[in-house]
mmCIF file of the C-alpha atoms, coordinates in Angstrom:
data_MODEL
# 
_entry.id   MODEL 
# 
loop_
_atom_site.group_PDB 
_atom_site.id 
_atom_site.type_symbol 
_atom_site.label_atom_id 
_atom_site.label_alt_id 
_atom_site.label_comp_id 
_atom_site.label_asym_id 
_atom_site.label_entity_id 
_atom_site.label_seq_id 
_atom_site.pdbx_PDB_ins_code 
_atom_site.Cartn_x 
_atom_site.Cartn_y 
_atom_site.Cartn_z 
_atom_site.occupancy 
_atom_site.B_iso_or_equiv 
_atom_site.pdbx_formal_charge 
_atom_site.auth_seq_id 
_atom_site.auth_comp_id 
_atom_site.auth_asym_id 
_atom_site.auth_atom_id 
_atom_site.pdbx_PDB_model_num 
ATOM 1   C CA . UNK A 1 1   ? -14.598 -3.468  27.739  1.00 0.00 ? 1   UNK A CA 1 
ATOM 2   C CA . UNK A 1 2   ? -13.479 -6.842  29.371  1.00 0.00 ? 2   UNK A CA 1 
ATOM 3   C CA . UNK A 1 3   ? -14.646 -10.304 29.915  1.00 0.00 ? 3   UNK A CA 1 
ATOM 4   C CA . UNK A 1 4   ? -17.636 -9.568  31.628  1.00 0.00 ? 4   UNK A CA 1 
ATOM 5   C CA . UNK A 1 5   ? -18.314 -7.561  28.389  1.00 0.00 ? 5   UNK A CA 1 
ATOM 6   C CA . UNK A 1 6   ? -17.492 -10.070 26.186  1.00 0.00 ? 6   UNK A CA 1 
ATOM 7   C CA . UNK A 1 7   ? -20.035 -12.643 27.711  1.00 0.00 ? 7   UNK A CA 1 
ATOM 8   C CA . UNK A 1 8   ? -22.876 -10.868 28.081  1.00 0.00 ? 8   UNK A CA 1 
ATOM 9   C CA . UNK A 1 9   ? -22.960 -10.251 24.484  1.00 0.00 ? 9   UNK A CA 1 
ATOM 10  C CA . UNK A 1 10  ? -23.580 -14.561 24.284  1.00 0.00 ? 10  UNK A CA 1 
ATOM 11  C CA . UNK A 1 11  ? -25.873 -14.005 27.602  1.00 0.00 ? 11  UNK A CA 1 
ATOM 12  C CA . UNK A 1 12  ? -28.655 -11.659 26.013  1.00 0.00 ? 12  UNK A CA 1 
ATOM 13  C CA . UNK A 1 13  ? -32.046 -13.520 25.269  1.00 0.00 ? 13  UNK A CA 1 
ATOM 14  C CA . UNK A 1 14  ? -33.839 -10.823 23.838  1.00 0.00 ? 14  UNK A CA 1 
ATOM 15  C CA . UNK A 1 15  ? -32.520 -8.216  20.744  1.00 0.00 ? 15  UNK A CA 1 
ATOM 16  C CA . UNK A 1 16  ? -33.835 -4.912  22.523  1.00 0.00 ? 16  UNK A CA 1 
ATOM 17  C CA . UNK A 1 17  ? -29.850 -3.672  22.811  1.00 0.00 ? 17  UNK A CA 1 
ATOM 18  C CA . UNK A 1 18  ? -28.976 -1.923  19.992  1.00 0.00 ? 18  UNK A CA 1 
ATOM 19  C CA . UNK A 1 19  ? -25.474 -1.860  18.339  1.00 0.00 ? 19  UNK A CA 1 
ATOM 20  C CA . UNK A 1 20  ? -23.775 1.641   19.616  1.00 0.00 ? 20  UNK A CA 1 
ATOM 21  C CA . UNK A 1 21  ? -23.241 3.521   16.481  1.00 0.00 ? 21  UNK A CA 1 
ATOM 22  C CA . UNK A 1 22  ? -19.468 4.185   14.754  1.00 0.00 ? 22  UNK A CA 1 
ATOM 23  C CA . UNK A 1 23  ? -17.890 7.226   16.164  1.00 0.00 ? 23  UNK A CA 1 
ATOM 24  C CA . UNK A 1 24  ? -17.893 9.825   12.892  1.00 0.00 ? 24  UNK A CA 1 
ATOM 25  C CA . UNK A 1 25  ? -17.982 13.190  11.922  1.00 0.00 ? 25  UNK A CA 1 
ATOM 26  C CA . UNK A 1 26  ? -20.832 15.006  10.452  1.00 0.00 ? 26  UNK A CA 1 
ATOM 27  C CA . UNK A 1 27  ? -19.625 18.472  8.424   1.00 0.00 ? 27  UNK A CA 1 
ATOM 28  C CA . UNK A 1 28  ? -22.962 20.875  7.452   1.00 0.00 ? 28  UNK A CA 1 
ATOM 29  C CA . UNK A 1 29  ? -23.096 23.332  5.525   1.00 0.00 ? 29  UNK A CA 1 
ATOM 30  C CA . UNK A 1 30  ? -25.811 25.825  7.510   1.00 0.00 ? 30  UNK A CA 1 
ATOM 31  C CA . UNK A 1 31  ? -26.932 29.641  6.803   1.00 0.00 ? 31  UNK A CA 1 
ATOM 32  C CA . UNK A 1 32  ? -26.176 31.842  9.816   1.00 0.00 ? 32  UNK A CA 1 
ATOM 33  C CA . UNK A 1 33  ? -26.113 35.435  9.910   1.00 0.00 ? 33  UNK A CA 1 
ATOM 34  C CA . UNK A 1 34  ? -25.443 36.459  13.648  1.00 0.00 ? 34  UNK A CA 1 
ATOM 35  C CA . UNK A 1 35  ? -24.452 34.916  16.710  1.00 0.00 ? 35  UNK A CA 1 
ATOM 36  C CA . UNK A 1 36  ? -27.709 34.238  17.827  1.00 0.00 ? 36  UNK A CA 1 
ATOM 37  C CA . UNK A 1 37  ? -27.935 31.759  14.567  1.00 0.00 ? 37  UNK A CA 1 
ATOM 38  C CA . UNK A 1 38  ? -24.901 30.245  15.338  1.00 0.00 ? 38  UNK A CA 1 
ATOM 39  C CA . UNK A 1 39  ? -25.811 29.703  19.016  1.00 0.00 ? 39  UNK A CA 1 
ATOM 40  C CA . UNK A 1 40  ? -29.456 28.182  18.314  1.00 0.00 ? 40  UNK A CA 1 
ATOM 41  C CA . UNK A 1 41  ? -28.256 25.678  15.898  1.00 0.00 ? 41  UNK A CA 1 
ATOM 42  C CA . UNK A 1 42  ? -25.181 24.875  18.219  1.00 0.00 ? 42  UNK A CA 1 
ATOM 43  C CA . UNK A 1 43  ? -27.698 24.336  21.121  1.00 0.00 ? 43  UNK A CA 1 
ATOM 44  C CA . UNK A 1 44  ? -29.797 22.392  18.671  1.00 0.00 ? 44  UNK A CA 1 
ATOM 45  C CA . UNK A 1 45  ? -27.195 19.842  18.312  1.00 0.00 ? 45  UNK A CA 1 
ATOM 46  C CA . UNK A 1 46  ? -25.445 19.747  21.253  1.00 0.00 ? 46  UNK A CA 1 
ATOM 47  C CA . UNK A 1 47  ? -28.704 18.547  22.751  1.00 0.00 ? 47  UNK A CA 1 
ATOM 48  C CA . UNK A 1 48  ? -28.481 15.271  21.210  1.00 0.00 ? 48  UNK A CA 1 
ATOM 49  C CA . UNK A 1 49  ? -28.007 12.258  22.350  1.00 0.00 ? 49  UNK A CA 1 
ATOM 50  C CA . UNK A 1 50  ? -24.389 10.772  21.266  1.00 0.00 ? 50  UNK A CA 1 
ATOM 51  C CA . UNK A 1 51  ? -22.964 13.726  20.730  1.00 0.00 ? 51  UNK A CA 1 
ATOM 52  C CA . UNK A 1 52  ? -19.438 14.842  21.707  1.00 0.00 ? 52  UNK A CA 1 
ATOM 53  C CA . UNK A 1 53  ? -18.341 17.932  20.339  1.00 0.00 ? 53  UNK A CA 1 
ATOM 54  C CA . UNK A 1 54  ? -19.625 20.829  18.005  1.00 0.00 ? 54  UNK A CA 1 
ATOM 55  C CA . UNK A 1 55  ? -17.648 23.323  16.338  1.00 0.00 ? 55  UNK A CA 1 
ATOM 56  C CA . UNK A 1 56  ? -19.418 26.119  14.557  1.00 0.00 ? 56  UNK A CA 1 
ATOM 57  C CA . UNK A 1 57  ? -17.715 27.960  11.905  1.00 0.00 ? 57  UNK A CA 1 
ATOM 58  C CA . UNK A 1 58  ? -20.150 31.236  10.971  1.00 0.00 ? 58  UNK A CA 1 
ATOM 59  C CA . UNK A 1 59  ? -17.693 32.435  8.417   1.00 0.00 ? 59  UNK A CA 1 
ATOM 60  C CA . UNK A 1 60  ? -17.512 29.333  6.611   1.00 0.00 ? 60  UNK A CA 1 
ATOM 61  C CA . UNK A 1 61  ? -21.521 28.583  7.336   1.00 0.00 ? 61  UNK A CA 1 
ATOM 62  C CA . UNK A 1 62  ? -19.658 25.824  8.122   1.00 0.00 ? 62  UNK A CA 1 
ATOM 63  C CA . UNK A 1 63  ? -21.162 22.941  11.671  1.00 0.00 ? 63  UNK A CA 1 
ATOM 64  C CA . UNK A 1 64  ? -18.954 20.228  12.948  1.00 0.00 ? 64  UNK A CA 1 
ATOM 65  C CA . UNK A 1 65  ? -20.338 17.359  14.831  1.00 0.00 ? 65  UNK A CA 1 
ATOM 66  C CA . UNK A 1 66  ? -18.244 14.485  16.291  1.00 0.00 ? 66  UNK A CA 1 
ATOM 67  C CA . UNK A 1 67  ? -19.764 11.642  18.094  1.00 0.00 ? 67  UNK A CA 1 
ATOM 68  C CA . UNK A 1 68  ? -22.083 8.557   17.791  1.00 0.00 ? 68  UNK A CA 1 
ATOM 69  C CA . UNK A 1 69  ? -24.694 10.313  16.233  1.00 0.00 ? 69  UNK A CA 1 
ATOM 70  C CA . UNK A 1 70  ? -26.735 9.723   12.700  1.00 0.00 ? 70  UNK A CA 1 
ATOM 71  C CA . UNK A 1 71  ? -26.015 12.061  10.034  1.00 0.00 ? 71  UNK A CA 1 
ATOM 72  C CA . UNK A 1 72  ? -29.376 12.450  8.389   1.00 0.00 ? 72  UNK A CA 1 
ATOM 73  C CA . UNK A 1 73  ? -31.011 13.217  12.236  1.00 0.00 ? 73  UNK A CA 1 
ATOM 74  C CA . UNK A 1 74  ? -28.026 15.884  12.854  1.00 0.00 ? 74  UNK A CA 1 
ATOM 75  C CA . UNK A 1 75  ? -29.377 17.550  9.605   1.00 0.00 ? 75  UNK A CA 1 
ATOM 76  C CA . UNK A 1 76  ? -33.205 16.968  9.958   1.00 0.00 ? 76  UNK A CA 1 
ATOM 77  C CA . UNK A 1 77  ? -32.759 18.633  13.552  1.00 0.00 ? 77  UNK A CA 1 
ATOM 78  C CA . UNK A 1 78  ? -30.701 21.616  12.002  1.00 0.00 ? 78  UNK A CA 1 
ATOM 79  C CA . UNK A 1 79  ? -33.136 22.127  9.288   1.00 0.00 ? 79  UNK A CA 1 
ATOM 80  C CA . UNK A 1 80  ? -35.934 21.952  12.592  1.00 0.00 ? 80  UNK A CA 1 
ATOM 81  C CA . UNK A 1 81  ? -34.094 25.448  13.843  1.00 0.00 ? 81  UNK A CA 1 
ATOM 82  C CA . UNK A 1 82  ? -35.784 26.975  10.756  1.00 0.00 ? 82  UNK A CA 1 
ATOM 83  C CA . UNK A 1 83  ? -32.204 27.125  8.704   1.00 0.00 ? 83  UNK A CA 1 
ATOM 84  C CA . UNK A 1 84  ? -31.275 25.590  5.355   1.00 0.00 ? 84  UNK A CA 1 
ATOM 85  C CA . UNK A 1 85  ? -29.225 22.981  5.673   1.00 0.00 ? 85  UNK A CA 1 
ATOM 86  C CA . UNK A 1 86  ? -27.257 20.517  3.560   1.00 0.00 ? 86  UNK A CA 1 
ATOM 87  C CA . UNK A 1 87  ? -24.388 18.453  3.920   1.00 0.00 ? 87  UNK A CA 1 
ATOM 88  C CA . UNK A 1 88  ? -20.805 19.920  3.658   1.00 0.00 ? 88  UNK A CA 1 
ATOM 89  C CA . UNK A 1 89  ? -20.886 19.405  -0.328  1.00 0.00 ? 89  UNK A CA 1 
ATOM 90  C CA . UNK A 1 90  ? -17.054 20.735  -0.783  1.00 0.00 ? 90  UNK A CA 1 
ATOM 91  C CA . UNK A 1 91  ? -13.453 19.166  -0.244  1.00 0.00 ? 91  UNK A CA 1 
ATOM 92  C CA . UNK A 1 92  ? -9.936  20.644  -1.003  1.00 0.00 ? 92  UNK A CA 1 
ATOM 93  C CA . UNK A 1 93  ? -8.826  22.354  -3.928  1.00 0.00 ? 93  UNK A CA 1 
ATOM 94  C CA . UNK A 1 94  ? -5.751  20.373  -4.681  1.00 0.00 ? 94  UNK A CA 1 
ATOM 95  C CA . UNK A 1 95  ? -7.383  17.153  -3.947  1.00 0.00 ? 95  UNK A CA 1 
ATOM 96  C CA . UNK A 1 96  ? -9.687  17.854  -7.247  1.00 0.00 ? 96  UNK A CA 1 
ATOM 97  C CA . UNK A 1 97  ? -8.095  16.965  -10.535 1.00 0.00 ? 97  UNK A CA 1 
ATOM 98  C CA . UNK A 1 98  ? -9.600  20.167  -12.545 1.00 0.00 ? 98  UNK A CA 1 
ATOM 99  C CA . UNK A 1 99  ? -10.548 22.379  -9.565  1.00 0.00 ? 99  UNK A CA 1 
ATOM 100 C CA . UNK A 1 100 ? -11.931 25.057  -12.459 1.00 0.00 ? 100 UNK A CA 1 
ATOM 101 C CA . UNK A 1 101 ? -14.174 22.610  -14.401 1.00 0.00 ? 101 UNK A CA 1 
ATOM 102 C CA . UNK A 1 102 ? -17.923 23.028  -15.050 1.00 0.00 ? 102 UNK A CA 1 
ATOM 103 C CA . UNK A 1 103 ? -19.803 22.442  -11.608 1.00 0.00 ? 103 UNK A CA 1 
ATOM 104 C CA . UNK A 1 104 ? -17.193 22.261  -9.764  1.00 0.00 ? 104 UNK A CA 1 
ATOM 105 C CA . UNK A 1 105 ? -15.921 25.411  -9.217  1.00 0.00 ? 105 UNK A CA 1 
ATOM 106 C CA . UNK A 1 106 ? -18.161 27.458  -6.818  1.00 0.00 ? 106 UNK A CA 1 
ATOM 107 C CA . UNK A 1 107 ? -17.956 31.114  -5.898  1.00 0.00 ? 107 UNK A CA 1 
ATOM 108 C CA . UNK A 1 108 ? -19.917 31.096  -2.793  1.00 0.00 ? 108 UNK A CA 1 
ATOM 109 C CA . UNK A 1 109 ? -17.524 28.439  -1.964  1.00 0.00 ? 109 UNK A CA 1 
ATOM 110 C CA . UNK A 1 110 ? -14.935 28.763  0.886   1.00 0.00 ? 110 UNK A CA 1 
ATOM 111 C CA . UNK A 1 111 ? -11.297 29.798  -0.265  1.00 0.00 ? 111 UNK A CA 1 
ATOM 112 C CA . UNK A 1 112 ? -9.668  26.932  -1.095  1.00 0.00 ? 112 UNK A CA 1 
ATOM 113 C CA . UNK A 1 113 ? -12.711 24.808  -1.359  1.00 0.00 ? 113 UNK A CA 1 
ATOM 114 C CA . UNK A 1 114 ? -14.576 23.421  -4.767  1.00 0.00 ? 114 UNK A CA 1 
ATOM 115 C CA . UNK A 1 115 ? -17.814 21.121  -5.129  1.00 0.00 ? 115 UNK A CA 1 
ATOM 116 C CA . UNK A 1 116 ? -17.324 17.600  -4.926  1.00 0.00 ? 116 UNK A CA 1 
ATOM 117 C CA . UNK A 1 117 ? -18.298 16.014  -7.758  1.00 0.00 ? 117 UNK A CA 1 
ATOM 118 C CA . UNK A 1 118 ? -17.654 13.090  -9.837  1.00 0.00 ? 118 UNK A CA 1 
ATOM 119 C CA . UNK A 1 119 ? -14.361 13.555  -12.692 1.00 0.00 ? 119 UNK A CA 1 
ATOM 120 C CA . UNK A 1 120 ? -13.027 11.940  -15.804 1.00 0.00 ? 120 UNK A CA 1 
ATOM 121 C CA . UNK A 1 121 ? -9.681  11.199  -15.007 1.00 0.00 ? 121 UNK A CA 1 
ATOM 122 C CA . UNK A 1 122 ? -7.136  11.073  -17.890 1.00 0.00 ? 122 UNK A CA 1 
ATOM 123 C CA . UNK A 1 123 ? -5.545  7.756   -18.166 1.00 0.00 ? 123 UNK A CA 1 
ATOM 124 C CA . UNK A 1 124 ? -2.103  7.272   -19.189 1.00 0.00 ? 124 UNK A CA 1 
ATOM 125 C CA . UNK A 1 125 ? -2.696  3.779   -20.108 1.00 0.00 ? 125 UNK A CA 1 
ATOM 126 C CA . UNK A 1 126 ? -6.132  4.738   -22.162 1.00 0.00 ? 126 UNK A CA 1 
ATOM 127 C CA . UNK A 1 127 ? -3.892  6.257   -24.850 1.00 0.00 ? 127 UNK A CA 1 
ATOM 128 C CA . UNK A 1 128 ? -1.993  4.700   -27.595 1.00 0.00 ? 128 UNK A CA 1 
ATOM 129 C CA . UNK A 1 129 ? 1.948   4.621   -27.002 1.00 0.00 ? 129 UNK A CA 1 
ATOM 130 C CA . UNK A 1 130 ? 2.322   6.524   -30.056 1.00 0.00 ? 130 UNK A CA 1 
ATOM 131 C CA . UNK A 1 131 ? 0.529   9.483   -28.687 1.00 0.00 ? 131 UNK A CA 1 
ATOM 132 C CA . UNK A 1 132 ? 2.859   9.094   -25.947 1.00 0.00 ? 132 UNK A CA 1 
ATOM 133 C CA . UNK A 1 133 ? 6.358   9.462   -27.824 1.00 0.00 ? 133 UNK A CA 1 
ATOM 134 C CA . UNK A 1 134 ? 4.872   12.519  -29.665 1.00 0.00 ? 134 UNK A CA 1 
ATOM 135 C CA . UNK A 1 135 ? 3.208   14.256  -27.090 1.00 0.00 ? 135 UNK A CA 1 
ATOM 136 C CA . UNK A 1 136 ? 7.201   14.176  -25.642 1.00 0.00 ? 136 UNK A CA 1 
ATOM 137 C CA . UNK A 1 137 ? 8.563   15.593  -28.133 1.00 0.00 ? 137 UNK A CA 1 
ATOM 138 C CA . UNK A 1 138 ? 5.628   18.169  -28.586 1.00 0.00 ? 138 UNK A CA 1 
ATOM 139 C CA . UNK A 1 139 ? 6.083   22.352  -27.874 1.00 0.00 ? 139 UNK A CA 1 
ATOM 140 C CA . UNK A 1 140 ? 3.240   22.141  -26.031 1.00 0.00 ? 140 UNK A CA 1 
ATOM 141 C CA . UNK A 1 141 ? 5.257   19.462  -23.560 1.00 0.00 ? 141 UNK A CA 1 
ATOM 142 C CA . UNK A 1 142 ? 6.620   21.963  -21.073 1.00 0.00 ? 142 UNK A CA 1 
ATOM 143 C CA . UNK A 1 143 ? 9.911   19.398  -19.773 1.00 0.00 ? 143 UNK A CA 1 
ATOM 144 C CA . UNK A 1 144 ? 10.518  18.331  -24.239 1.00 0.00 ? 144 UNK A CA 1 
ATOM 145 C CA . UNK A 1 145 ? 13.995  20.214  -23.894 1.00 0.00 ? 145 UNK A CA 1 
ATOM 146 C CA . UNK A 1 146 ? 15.054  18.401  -21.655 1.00 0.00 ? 146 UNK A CA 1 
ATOM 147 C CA . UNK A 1 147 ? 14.457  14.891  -23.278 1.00 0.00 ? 147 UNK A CA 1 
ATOM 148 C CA . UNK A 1 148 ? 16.408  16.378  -26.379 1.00 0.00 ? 148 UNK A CA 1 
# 
């Protein structure tokens, strides 16, 4: 935090002082059915060691955890509360290139949510620059009127 900081990071003889982890946030996706669920797996975590904050989101089955903690102990010590637990495995809708695409959409999922997995992108520069001059001038191009 100052100088006195700064030095006794050259001062220490011995390695027992561990590097304090990055603060982060840990999303998991958790199975609760009632509030007593939601308030053992909240007590669960908040128990830890590094933690700051939890939010616990029952409708989404959906646990937030800020702080300096490890992700893979803040699930192990979910999963120890007897629920299935996995991290949060979806992101945005419009952040996903083809949101309706084989294993990616989900129905269990949140609304406005989809799996995130790994997509082909199309490439503009992939295809040829004929393809490009007819695909302007194509009916299936819905903005071809107005280049004629």
């Amino acid at each position: 935090m100052g100088a006195l900081d700064y030095l006794s990071n050259f001062c220490t003889v011995t390695s027992t002082r561990s590097k304090r982890r990055p603060m982060q946030t840990v999303e998991i996706k958790v199975k609760m059915d009632c509030d007593g669920c939601e308030r053992r797996v909240k007590n669960a975590v908040n128990t830890m060691r590094g933690v700051k904050s939890v939010e616990v989101n029952r409708k989404q089955s959906r646990v937030k955890v800020s702080g300096y903690v490890d992700p893979n102990k803040v699930l192990k010590r979910i999963k120890r509360t007897g629920k299935v637990a996995e991290f949060w495995p979806y992101i945005p809708q419009h952040l996903v290139y083809y949101p309706y695409a084989d294993k990616v959409y989900d129905k269990r999922a949140p609304a406005g949510y989809v799996r995130n997995t790994v997509q082909a992108f199309p490439s503009s520069t992939s295809a040829a620059p004929e393809e490009r001059i007819i695909s302007m001038f194509s009916d299936d191009n819905v903005n071809a009127c107005s280049i004629m």
